[in-house]
C-alpha positions as CSV (number, residue, x, y, z in Angstrom):
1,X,-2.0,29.4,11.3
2,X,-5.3,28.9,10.6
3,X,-8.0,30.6,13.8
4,X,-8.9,28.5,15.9
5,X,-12.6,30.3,16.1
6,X,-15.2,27.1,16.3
7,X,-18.7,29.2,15.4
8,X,-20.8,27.3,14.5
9,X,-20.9,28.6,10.8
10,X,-17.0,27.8,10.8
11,X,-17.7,24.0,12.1
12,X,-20.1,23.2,9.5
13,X,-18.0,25.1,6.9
14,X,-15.3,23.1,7.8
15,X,-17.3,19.7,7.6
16,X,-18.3,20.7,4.1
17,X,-14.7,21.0,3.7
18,X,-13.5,17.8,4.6
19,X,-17.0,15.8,3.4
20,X,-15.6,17.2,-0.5
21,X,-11.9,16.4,0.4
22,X,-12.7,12.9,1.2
23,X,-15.3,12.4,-1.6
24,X,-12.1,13.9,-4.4
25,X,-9.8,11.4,-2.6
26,X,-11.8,8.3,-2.7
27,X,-12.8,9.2,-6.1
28,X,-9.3,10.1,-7.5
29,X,-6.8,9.7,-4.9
30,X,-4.9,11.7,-3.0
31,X,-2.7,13.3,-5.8
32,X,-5.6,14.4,-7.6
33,X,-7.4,16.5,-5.3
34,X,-6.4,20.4,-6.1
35,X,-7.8,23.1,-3.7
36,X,-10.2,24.6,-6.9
37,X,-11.9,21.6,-7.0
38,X,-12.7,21.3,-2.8
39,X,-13.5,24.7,-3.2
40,X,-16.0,23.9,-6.4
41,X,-17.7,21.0,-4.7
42,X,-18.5,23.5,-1.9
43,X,-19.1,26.6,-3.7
44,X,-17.0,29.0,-2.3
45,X,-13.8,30.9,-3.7
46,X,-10.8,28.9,-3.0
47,X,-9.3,31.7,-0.8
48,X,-12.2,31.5,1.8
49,X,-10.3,28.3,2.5
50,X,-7.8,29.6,3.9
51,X,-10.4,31.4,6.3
52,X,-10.7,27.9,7.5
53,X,-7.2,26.8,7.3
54,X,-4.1,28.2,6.8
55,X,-2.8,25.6,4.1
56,X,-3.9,22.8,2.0
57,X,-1.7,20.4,4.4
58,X,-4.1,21.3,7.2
59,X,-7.0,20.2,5.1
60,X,-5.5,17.2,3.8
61,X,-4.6,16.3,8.1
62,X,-8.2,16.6,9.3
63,X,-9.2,14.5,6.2
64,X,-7.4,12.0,7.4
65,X,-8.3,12.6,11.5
66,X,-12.0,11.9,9.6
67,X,-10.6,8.5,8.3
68,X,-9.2,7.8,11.7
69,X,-12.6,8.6,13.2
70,X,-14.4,6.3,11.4
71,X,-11.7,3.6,11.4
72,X,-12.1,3.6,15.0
73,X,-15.6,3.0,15.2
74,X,-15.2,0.2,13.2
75,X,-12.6,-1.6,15.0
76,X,-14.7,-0.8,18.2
77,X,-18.0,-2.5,16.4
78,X,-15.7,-5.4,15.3
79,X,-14.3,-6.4,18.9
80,X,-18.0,-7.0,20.9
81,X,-15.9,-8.0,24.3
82,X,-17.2,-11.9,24.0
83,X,-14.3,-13.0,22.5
84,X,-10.5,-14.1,24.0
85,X,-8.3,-11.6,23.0
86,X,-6.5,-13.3,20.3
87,X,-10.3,-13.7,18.3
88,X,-10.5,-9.9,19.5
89,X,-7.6,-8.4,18.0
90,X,-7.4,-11.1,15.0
91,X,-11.6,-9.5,14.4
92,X,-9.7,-6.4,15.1
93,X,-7.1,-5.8,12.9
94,X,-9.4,-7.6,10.0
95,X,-11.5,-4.6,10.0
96,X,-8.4,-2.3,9.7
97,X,-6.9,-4.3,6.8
98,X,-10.4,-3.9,5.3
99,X,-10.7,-0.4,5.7
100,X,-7.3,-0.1,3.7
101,X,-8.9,-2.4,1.0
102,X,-12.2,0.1,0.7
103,X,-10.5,3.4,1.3
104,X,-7.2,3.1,-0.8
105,X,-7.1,7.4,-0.1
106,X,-6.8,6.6,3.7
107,X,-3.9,4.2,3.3
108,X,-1.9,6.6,0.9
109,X,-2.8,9.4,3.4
110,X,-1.3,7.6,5.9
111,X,1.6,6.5,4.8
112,X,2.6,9.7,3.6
113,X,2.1,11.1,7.1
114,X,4.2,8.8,8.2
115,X,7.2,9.2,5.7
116,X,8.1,13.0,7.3
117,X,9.2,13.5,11.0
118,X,6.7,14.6,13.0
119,X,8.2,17.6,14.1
120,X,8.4,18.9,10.8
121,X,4.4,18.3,10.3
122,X,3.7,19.6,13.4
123,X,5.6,22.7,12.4
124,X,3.5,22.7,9.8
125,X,0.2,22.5,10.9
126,X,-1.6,24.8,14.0
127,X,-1.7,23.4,17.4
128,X,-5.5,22.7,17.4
129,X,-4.9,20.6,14.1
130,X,-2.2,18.5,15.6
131,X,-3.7,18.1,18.5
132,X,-7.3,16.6,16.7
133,X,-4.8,14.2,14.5
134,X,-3.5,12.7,18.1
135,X,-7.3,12.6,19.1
136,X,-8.4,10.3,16.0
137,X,-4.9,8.0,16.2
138,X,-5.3,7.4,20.4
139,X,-9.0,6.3,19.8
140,X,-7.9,3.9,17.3
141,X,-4.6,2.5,18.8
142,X,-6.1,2.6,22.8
143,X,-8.6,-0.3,21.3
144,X,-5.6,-2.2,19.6
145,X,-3.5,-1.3,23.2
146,X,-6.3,-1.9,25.8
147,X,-7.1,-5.7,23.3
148,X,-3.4,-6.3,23.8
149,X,-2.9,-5.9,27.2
150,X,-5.8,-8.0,28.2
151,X,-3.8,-10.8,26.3
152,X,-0.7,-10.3,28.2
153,X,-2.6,-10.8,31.4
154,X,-4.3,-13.4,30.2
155,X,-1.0,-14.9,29.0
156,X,-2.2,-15.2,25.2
157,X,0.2,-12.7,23.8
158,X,4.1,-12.4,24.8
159,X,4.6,-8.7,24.8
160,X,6.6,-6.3,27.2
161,X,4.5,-3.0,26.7
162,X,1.0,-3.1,25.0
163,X,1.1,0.7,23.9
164,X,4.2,0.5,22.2
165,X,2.9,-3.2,20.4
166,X,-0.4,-1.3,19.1
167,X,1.6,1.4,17.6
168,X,3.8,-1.5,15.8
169,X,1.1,-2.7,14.4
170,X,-0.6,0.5,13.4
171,X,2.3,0.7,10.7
172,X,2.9,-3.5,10.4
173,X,-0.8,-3.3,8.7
174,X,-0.5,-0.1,6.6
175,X,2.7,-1.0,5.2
176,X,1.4,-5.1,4.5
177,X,-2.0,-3.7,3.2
178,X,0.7,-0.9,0.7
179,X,0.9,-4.6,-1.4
180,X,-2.5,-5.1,-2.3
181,X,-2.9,-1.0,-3.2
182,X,0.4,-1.6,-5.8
183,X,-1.2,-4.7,-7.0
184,X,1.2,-7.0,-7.4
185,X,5.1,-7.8,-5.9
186,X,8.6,-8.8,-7.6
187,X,10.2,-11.8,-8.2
188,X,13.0,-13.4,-10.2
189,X,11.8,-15.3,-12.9
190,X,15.4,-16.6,-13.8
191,X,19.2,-15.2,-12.8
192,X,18.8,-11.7,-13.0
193,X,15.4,-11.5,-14.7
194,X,12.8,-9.7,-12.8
195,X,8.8,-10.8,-13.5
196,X,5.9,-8.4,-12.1
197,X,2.8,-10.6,-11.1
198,X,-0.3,-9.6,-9.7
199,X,-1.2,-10.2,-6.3
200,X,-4.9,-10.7,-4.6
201,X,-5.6,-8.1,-2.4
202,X,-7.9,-10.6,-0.3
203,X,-4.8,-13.0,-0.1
204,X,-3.1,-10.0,1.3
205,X,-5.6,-9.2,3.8
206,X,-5.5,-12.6,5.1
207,X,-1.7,-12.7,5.4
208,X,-0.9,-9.3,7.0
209,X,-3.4,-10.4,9.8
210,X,-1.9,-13.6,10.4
211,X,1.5,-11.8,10.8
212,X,0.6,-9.3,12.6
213,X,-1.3,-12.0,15.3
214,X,2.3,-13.9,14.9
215,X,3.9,-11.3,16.1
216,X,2.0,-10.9,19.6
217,X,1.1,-14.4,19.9
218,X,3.3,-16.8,22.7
């Protein structure tokens, strides 16, 4: 596994690291990021890399703990406290889907993290790495969690236990906001037909909100 020394050389090496990661993935995508190219927008030999980390998995983890990071702050800018809850999480969960829309990267990133059990990514990665990928999801889903069991007090959502409901919706609004990034859905044009047609990724926005709020809402 990658050392866990934290110089601070090795900090700012690393930021460099994961400032050109992000940059190839929001300008390519996530399949189209190769480890010579990181290493090229940084100017160093793709071994010292692995100086820094001990595969490109770990790279591609804290790129998306950076997402995370950000994605958190903006959900915390979007809920001010003045609202009910329902206006809260509704502002809430807009700002998520619309991080998805802006950041198309982040939501591949994410689902793919989610595909694989997490004990076989967390055999994967070193303890330090795993640990700052739960760091960036808790500070996102403890706003969604702490927004949603205000509304149970308050009797504006019908929920058992708020954790558990935040993390429910984590995935409800990654995998909704996975049908604006394909673009379009399926339907049957006639008896065994199929007919691709393009779908508005707005329109989406809109609709995974309201069924995520219709799931919570008594």
């Amino acid at each position: 596994m990658a050392s866990t020394d934290a110089t601070p050389f090795r900090r700012v090496r690393e930021r460099e690291l994961i400032d050109a990661t992000r940059a190839l993935f929001d300008e390519r995508g996530v399949q189209d990021a190769p480890i010579d190219d990181i290493a090229k927008a940084v100017g160093i030999n793709r071994a010292l890399i692995y100086r820094h980390f001990s595969s490109k998995e770990e790279l591609f983890v804290l790129t998306v703990t950076d997402y995370l990071d950000e994605l958190a702050e903006l959900v915390r800018a979007s809920v001010d406290g003045s609202e009910g809850p329902r206006e809260s999480l509704e502002r809430g969960l807009d700002a998520f889907a619309g991080f998805c829309l802006r950041y198309p990267a982040f939501l591949d990133c994410a689902l793919s993290l989610m595909r694989r059990p997490a004990r076989e990514l967390h055999d994967r990665v070193s303890e330090s790495v795993w640990f700052r990928l739960g760091q960036g999801m808790a500070a996102l889903l403890s706003l969604l969690t702490a927004n949603l069991a205000e509304g149970k007090r308050t009797g504006a959502f019908a929920l058992e236990d708020p954790a558990f409901t935040a993390n429910l919706l984590y995935t409800q609004i990654l995998g909704a906001m996975h049908l604006a990034r394909l673009g379009g859905g399926v339907r049957e044009l006639a008896p065994g037909v199929p007919e691709f047609f393009r779908t508005d990724p707005q329109q989406v926005r809109v609709a995974c909100v309201a069924s995520a709020l219709a799931t919570v809402t008594a």
